[in-house]
C-alpha positions as CSV (number, residue, x, y, z in Angstrom):
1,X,84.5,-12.7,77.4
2,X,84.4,-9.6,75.1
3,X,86.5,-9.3,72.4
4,X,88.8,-6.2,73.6
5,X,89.7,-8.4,76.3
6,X,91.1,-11.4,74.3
7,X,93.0,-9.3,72.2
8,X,93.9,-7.7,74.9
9,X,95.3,-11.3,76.4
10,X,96.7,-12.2,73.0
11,X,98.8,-9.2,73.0
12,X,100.4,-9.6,76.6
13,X,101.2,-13.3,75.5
14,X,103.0,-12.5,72.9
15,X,104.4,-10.0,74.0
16,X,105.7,-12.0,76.9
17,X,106.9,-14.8,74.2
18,X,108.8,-12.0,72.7
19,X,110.6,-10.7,75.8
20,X,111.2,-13.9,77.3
21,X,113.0,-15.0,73.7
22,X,115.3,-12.1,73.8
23,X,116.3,-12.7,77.1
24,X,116.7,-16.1,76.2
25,X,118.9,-15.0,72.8
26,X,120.7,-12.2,75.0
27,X,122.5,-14.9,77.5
28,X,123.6,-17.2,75.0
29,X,127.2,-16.5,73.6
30,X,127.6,-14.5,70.4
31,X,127.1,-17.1,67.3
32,X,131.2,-16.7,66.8
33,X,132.9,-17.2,70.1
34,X,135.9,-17.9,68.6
35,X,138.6,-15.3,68.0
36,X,139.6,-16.3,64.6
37,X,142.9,-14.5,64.7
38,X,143.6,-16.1,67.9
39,X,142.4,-19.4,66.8
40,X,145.1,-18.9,63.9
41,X,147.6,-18.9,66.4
42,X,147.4,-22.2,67.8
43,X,147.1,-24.4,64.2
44,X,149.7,-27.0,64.2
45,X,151.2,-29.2,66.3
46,X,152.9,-28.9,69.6
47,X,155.0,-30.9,72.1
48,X,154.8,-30.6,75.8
49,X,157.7,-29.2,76.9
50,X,156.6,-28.7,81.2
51,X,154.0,-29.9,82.9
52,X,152.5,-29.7,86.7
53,X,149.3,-31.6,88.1
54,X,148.1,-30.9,91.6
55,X,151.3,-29.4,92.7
56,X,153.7,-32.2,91.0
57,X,155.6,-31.9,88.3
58,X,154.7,-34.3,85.7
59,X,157.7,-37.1,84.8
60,X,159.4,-36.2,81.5
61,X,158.6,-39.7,79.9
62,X,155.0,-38.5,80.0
63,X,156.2,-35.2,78.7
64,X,158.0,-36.8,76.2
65,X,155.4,-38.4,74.7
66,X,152.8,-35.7,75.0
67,X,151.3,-33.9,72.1
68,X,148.4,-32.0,70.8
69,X,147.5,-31.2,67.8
70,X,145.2,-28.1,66.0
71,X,143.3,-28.5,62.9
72,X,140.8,-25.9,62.5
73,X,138.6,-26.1,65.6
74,X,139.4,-29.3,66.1
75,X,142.2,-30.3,68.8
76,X,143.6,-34.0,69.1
77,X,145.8,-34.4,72.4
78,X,148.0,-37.2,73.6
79,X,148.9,-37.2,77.5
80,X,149.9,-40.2,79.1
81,X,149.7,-38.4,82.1
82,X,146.1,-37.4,81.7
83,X,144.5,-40.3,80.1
84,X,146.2,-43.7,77.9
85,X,143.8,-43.0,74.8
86,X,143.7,-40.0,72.4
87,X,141.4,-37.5,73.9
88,X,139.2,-35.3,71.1
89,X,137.7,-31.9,71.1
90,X,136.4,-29.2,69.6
91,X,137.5,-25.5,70.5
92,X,134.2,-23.5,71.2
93,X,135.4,-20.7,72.4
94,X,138.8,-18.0,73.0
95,X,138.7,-14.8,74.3
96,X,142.2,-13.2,74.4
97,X,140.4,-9.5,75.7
98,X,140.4,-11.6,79.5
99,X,143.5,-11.4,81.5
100,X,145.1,-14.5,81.7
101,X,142.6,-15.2,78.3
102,X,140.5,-17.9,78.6
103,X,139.5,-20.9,76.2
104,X,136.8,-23.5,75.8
105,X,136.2,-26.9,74.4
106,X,134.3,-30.2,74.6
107,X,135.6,-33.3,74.8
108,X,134.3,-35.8,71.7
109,X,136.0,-38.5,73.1
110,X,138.1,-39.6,76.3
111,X,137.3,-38.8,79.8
112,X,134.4,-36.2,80.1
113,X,132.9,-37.0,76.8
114,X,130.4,-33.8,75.9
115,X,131.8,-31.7,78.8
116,X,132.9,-28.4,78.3
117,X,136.2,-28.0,80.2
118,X,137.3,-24.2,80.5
119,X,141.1,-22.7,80.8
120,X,143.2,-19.8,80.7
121,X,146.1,-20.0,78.4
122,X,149.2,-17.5,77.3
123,X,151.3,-17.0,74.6
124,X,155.0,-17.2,75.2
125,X,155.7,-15.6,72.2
126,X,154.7,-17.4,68.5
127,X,156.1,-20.9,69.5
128,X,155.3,-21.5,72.8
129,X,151.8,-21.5,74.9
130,X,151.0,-22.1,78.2
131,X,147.8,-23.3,79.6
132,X,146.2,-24.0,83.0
133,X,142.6,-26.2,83.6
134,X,140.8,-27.9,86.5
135,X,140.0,-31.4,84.8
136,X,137.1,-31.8,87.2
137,X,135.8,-28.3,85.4
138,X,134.6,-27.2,89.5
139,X,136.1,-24.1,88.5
140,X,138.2,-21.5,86.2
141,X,142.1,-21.4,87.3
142,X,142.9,-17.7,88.2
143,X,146.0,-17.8,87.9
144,X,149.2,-20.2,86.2
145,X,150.8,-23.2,88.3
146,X,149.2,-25.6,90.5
147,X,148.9,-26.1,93.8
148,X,148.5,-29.9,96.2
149,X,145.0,-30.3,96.5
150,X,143.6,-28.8,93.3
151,X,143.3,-30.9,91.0
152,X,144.8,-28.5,88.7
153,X,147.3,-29.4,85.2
154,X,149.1,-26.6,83.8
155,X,151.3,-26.9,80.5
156,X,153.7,-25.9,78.4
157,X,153.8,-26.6,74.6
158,X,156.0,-25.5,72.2
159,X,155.5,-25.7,68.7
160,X,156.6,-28.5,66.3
161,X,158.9,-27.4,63.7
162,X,158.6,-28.7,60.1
């Protein structure tokens, strides 16, 4: 083999490397894909107030008794209806520019540990959010409420007071 045509191979491997990296790089999510103005929002703790799963309305001793709490990107929610333990997450992304906005986060501990579950969420005004998920994560609710048959959990927190 001459030398013109290894160089010539060399070149068209790396550049392949290089274009297959950036394509790599472009389908990843920016670095920051969390709104931290948004994120702001939801710091604190919040009491259930309403809740629905597959097109029942979840009883108020389990609303009672449900909270969830944000710390940073860190969330800590209590649902008896959901699951006996505290389950733990991290928020990994929010993106208030979608209509209904969506959210992200993986579970650290509790049902679907290292799953990332995806909803859509609204704010009610400051003190009040609500938020709608397919536990299953088979797919992204469209739209608020649930129906028999989904699988779907919607809620509605309001925020603690200190």
């Amino acid at each position: 083999m001459n030398a013109q045509r290894i160089i010539g191979i060399v070149v068209a491997a790396v550049f392949s490397l290089i274009c297959s990296s950036y394509n790599l790089f472009a389908a990843e999510p920016a670095k920051d894909a969390i709104d931290r103005v948004e994120l702001q929002k939801f710091q604190g703790t919040w009491m259930m107030v309403a809740a629905e799963m597959d097109g029942k309305k979840v009883h108020d001793r389990h609303v009672k008794k449900s909270r969830i709490s944000f710390t940073g990107t860190t969330v800590e929610l209590l649902t008896p209806h959901q699951h006996k333990e505290k389950i733990k997450s991290t928020m990994v992304r929010l993106d208030a520019s979608k209509t209904p906005a969506e959210m992200q986060w993986v579970r650290n501990a509790g049902p679907h540990t290292g799953k990332t579950m995806t909803a859509i969420y609204e704010f009610e005004g400051p003190d009040q959010y609500k938020v709608s998920f397919d536990p299953t994560m088979k797919e992204t609710p469209v739209k608020f409420g649930t129906k028999a048959g989904s699988g779907h959990i919607w809620h509605t927190w309001k925020r603690v007071k200190k």
